[in-house]
C-alpha positions in Angstrom: 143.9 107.2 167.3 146.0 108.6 170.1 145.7 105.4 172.5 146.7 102.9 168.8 149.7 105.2 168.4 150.9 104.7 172.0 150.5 100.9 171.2 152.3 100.8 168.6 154.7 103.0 169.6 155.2 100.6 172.8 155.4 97.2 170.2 158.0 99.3 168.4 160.4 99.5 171.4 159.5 96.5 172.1 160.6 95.0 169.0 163.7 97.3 168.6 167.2 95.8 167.8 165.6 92.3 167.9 166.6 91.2 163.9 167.5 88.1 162.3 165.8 86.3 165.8 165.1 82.5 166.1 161.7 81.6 165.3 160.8 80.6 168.9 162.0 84.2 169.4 160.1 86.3 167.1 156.8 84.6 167.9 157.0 85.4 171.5 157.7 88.7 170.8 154.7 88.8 168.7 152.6 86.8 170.5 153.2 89.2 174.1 153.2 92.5 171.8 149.5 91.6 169.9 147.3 93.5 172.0 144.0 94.5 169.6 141.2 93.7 170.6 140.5 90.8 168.2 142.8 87.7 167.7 145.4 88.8 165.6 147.0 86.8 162.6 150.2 85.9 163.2 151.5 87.0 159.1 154.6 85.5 157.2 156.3 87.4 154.3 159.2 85.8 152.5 161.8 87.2 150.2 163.0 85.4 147.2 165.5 85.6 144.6 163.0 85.2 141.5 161.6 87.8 138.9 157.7 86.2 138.8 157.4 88.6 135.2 159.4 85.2 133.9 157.4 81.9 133.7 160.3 79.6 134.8 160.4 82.1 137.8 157.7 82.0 139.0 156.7 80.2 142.8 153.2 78.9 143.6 151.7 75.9 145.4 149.6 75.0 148.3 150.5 74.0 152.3 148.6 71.7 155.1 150.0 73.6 157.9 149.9 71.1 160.6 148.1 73.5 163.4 145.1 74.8 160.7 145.3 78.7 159.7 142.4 79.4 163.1 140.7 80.9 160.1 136.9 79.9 158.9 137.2 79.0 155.2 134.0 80.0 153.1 134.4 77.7 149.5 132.6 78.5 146.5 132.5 75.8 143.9 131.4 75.7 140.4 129.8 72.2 139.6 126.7 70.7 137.9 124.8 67.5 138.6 126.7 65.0 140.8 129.3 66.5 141.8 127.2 69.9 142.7 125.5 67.3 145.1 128.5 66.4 146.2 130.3 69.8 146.8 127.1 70.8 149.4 127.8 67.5 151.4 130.9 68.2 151.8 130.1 71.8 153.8 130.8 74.1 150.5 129.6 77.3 151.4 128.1 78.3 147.7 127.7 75.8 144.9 126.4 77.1 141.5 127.3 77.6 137.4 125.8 80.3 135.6 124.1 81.7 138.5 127.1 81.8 140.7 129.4 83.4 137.7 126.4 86.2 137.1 126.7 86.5 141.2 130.8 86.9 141.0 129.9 89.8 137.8 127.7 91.4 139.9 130.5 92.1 142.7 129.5 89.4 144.7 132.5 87.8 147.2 132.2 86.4 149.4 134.2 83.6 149.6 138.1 82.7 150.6 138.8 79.9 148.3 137.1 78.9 144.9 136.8 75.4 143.4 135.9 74.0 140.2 135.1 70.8 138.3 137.6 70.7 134.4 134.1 70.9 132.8 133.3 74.0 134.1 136.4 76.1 133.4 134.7 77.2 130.3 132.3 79.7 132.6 134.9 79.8 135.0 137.2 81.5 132.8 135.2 84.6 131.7 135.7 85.4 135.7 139.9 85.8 135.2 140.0 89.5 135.6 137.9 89.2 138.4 138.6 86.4 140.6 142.8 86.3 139.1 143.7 89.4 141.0 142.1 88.1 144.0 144.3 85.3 144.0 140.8 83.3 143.6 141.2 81.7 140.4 140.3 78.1 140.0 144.1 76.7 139.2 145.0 72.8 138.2 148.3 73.7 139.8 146.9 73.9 143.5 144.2 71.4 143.6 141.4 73.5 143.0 140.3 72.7 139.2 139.7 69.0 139.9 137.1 66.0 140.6 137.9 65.3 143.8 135.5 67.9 144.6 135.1 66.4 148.1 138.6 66.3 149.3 139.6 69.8 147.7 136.6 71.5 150.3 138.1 69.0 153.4 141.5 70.4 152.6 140.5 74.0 151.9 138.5 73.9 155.4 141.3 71.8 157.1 144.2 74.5 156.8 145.5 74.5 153.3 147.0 77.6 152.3 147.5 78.9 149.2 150.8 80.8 148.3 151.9 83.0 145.1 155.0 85.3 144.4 153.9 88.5 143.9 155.6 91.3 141.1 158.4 92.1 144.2 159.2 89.0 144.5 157.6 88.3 147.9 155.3 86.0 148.9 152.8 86.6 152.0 150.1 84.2 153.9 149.2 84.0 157.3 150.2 81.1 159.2 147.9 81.1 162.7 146.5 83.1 165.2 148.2 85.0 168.0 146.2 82.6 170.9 147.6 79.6 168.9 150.5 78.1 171.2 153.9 79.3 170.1 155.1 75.9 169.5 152.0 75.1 167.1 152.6 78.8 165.7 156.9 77.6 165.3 155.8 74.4 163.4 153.6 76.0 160.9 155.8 78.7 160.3 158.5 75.6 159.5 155.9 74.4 157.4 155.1 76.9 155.2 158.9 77.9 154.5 159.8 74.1 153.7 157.0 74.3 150.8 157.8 77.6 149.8 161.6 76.1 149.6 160.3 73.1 147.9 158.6 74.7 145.1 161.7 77.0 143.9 161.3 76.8 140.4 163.6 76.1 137.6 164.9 79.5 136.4 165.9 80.8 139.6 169.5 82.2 140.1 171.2 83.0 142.9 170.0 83.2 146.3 166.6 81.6 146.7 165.5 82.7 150.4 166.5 86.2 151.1 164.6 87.2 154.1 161.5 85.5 156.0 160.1 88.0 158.2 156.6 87.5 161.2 154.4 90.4 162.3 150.7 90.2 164.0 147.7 91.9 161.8 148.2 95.3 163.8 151.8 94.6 165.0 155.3 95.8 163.1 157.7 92.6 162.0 160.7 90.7 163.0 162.9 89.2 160.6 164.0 85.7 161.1 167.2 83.8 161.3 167.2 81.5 158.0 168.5 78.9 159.4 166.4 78.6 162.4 163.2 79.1 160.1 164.5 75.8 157.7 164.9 73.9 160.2 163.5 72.0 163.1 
């Protein structure tokens, strides 16, 4: 523990007075700063002006970051028949109905992203308490209750990341790895805060994009200059 606290301690100063930076900025501060010894996530959190307890408030949607996420996608999908056939040709990772859902009851995750055919929401939906706090649940909304079974695994896989607000009022996701080049790492982050903007829903008031802050797994954060973070 003593030789993490001296790291940390270093990234600290390292990191001290340096607020409200450029993009560019804050990720080579990260990016010279992430030192564990495994290939850090480079993290974003944002800070919006919405109260997600009201349904006109409340922000969700999915992103093709441009660079991918350097993260291996495992997909689950629910599906019968065809389109079961279907799901394992297009590299799902586990592709099932009842047997999958008694799997999931049984404290059985291991997936990042789950997928489902309409027909199947039925079964899907005894999971909610489950898979819902996970952030797992099949959802029309994002792409991933649909027949286009095939091109919902491709984009999963591909670097499509899902984003919800959370009771705070911030939204989290991770938006590359610390050995991605800082320019890929600048266009992603632009990426994910231009669909974050894009879905500001109806009811909010106010302020929409408070703060937009980037940290490494192990590392402390920066916050970013708004301006430089919206645009290119």
């Amino acid at each position: 523990m003593g030789k993490l606290g001296k790291r940390i301690k270093s990234a600290y100063a390292a990191f001290d007075g340096k607020q409200n930076v450029s993009v560019e900025e804050a990720l080579a501060l990260i990016k010279a700063n992430a030192s564990a010894k495994f290939d850090e996530t480079i993290e974003i959190a944002m800070n919006l002006g919405v109260d997600p307890r009201h349904a006109d408030q409340m922000v969700r949607g999915t992103v093709n970051l441009p660079n991918g996420t350097g993260k291996t996608v495992r997909v689950a999908v629910f599906a019968r028949g065809a389109k079961a056939d279907e799901a394992k040709e297009a590299g799902a990772d586990i592709v099932g109905a009842e047997d999958l859902m008694e799997s999931i009851q049984g404290g059985t995750i291991d997936f990042d992203r789950c997928i489902a055919t309409p027909d199947m929401m039925p079964l899907v939906g005894r999971l909610g308490k489950i898979l819902g706090p996970r952030n797992l649940m099949p959802n029309p909304k994002v792409g991933t209750v649909t027949m286009d079974v095939k091109g919902a695994i491709e984009a999963a896989k591909g670097g499509q990341v899902q984003f919800k607000v959370e009771k705070a009022g911030v939204i989290h996701a991770g938006v590359g790895k610390a050995s991605f080049d800082a320019e890929k790492l600048a266009e992603n982050v632009r990426a994910f805060v231009e669909a974050v903007s894009r879905a500001k829903p109806t009811g909010a008031k106010g302020t929409y994009l408070k703060k937009i802050s980037l940290s490494s797994t192990m590392g402390p954060g920066v916050s970013l200059d708004l301006t430089s973070a919206t645009q290119g």
